[in-house]
Every structure is written in structure tokens, then in C-alpha cells.
C-alpha positions as CSV (number, residue, x, y, z in Angstrom):
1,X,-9.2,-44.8,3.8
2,X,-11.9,-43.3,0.8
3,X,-12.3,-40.0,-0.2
4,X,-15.7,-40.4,1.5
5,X,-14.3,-40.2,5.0
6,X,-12.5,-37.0,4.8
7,X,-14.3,-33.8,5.6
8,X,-14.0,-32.4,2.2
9,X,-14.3,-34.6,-1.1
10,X,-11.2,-34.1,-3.1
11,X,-13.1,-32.2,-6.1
12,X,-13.6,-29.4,-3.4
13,X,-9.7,-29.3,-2.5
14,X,-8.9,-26.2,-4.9
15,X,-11.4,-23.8,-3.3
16,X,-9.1,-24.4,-0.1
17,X,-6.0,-23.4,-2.0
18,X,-6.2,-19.5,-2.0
19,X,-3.3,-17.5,-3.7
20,X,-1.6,-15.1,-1.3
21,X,1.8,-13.0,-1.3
22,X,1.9,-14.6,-5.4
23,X,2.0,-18.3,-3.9
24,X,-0.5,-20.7,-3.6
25,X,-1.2,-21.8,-0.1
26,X,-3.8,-23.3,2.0
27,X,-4.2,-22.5,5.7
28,X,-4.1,-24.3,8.2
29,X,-7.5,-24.8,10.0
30,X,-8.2,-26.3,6.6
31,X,-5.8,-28.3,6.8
32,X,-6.5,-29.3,11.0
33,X,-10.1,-29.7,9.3
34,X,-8.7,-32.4,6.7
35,X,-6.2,-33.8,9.1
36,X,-8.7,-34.7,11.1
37,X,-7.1,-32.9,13.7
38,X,-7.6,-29.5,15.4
39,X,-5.7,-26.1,14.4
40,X,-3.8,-25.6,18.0
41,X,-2.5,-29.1,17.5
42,X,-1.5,-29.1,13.6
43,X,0.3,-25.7,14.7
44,X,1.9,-27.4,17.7
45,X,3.1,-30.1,15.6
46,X,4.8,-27.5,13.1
47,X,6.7,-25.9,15.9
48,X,7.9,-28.6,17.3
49,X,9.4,-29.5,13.9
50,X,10.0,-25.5,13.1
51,X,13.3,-26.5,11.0
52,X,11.3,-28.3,8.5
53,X,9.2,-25.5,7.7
54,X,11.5,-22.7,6.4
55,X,9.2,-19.5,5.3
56,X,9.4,-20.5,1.4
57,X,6.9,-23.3,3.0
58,X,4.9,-21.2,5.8
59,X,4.3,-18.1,6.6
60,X,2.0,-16.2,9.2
61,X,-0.8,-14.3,7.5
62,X,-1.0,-10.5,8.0
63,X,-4.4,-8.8,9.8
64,X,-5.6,-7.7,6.4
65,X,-4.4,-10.6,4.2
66,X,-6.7,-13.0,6.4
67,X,-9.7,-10.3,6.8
68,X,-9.2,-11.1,3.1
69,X,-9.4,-14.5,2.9
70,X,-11.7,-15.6,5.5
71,X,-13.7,-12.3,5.3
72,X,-15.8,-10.9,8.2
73,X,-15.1,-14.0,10.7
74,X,-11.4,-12.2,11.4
75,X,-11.9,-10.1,14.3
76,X,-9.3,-8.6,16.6
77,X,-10.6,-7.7,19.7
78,X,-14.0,-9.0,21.4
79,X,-14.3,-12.6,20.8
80,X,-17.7,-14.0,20.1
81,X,-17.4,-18.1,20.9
82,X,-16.8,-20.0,17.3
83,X,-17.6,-16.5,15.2
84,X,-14.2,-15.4,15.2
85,X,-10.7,-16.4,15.5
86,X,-8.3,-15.5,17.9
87,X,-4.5,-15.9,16.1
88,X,-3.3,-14.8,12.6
89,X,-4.0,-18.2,10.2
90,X,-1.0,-20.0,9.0
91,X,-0.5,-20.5,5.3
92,X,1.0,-23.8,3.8
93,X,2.8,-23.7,0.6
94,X,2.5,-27.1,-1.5
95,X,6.4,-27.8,0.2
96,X,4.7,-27.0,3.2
97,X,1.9,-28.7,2.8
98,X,4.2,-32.0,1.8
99,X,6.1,-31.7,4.4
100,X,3.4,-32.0,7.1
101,X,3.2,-35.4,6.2
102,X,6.3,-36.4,7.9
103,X,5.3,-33.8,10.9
104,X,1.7,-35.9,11.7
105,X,2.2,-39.3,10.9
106,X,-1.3,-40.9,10.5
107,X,-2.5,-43.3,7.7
108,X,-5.1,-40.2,7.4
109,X,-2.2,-37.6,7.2
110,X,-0.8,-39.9,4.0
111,X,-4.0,-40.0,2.3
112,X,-4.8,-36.3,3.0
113,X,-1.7,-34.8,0.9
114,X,-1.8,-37.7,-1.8
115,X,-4.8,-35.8,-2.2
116,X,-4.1,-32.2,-1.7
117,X,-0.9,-32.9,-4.2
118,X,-3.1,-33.9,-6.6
119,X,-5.9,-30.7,-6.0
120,X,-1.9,-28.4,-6.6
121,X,-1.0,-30.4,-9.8
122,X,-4.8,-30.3,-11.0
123,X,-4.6,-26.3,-10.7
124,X,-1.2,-26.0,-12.2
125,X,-2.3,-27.9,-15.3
126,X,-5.1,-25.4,-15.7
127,X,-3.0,-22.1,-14.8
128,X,-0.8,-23.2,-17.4
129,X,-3.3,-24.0,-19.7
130,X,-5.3,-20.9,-18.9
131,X,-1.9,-18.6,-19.2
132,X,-1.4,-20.8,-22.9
133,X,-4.5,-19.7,-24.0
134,X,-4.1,-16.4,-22.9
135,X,-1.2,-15.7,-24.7
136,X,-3.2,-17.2,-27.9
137,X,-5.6,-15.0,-27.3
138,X,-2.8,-11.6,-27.5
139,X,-1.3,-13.2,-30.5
140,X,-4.8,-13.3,-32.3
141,X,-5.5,-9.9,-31.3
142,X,-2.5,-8.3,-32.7
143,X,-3.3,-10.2,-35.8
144,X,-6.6,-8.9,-36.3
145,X,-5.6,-5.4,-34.9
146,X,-3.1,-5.5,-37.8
147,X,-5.5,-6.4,-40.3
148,X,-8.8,-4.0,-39.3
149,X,-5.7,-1.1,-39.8
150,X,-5.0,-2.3,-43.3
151,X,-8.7,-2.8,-43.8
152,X,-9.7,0.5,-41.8
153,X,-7.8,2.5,-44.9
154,X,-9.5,0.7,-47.2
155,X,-13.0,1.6,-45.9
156,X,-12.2,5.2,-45.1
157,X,-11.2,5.7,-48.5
158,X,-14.4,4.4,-50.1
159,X,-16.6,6.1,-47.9
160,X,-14.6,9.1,-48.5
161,X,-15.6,8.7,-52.0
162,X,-19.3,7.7,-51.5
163,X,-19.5,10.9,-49.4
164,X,-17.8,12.9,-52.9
165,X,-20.6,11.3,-54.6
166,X,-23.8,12.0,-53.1
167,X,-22.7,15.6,-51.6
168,X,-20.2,16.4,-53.8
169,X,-17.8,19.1,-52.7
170,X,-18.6,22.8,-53.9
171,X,-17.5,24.1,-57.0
172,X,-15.6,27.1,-56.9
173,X,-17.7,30.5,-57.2
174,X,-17.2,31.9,-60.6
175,X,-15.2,35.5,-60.3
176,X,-17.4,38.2,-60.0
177,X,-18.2,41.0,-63.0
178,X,-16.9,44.2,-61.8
179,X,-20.3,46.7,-62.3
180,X,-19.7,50.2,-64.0
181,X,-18.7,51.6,-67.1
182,X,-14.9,50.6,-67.5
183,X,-12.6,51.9,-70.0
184,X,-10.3,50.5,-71.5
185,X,-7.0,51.5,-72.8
186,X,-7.1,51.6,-76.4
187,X,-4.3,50.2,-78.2
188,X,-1.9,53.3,-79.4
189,X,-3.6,53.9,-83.3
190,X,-1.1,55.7,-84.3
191,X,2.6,55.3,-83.4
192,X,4.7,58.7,-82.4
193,X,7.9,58.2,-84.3
């Protein structure tokens, strides 16, 4: 079996996995979609086999968790015929996911999570590479936050004196003349003995 004869090419795999409750998953009409088989039966096959699928593997979707991640085609209520869906989606951890290969056992099923394993591993090397290069990123902003502080002084002080230069501060007013005739005590000519 090629990569040519499943629904979606293995490149497109990680826009399937979604991240949900701080896990990523995939759900499972993707999954029925990439089995090859459809959603009733992939679920049917998972509880028939519920003991393999503990809930650190599946879990059931909330309303608002799948409005999120399908968007407008959640509806509860009126059904319109292939617009909407009827039951809360399952989601499928990568364990989960691993472990419906031993649930549906065709040569597809094999192929099918050789691949999706590969689409989890492929976004775990970038997650980490993406959280390395975040952290980088911190470091190199503390370093320059550092040195634009140090530098920040620097420049503050100059302009401070570049400002002094071309406005310099006022001088102090000279003390004013009292106006008037003013006399003065004249020093004792004569001493009284």
C-alpha cells in the first residue's frame, strides 16, 4: 500500500492532529476517513476493545471543545443530512491512536499509523525545536534589555548635557538694590571712656 492510496497524503497528517485539553489528539472521523473505514464502525471497534483505551488514550470531546475544532458543522439539535454531526467526536491520543492498530487489523490499518506515528514524531521534533528557540530568543532579550539599561544611562546623560549646552540653565538674578536714601551707621568717632 502507497501513500497515494490513502485519503490524505502523509504531509497533510499534522493538520489532522489538533491539540485539545494540552494533548495532542486526532479524532476519530479522521481517523474512520484514513482507516478507510466509517466513524460508527472505528467507534464500535473501540468499544468492543474499551479496556485498551484507558482515557490517557481517548477521551469524548465536550459540546464546545468540538464547536471548536470542527467549527460551525457541530450542531445539536436539527440535523441537516451530511452538514452536521450527530454524537460528540472522539479524540485519539498518539497511545490511542497506536493502539487502534491492534483493534482494526488491516494491512491498511498498519500502514495508516506507521504513518500517523511518523506525522506525531515530525511535530514533536518541531515543538521542541520551536520551544528551543524560544527560550533563545528570552535569553537574548534579557541580554540586550541589560545592555540598552547600561547604554540608556549613558545617552541620558549626554543629552542631558547637550540640552545644558544649547539652553543653558538660568543664571541666578542678581540681588536687587534697595531704592531710597539709606543711612548708615557711622562707626563711633569718638570713644566714651
Amino acid at each position: 500500500m502507497s501513500e497515494t492510496d490513502l485519503a490524505v497524503p502523509s504531509e497533510n497528517l499534522d493538520r489532522l492532529i489538533h491539540e485539545i485539553r494540552g494533548q495532542k489528539v486526532m479524532l476519530d472521523r479522521d481517523l474512520a476517513t484514513l482507516y478507510g473505514v466509517t466513524t460508527k464502525n472505528l467507534n464500535k471497534a473501540v468499544r468492543r476493545n474499551q479496556d485498551r483505551f484507558p482515557a490517557d488514550f481517548m477521551f469524548q470531546l465536550t459540546a464546545a471543545e468540538a464547536q471548536q475544532c470542527l467549527g460551525s458543522r457541530f450542531q445539536i439539535g436539527t440535523l441537516k443530512r451530511g452538514q452536521n454531526i450527530k454524537y460528540l467526536p472522539y479524540a485519539f491520543t498518539e497511545h490511542g491512536v497506536a493502539m487502534l492498530s491492534s483493534v482494526l487489523r488491516s494491512q491498511r490499518a498498519v500502514h495508516v499509523n506507521i504513518l500517523i506515528m511518523r506525522a506525531f514524531v515530525k511535530m514533536r521534533v518541531a515543538l521542541s525545536d520551536t520551544r528551543d528557540l524560544a527560550r533563545k530568543l528570552a535569553a537574548l532579550e534579557n541580554e540586550l534589555k541589560e545592555r540598552l539599561n547600561v547604554h540608556e544611562a549613558a545617552i541620558v546623560t549626554i543629552l542631558q548635557r547637550v540640552m545644558d549646552i544649547i539652553d543653558p540653565p538660568a543664571l541666578p538674578a542678581p540681588p536687587k538694590k534697595d531704592i531710597g536714601f539709606h543711612v548708615k551707621e557711622a562707626k563711633a568717632r569718638y570713644r566714651t571712656r
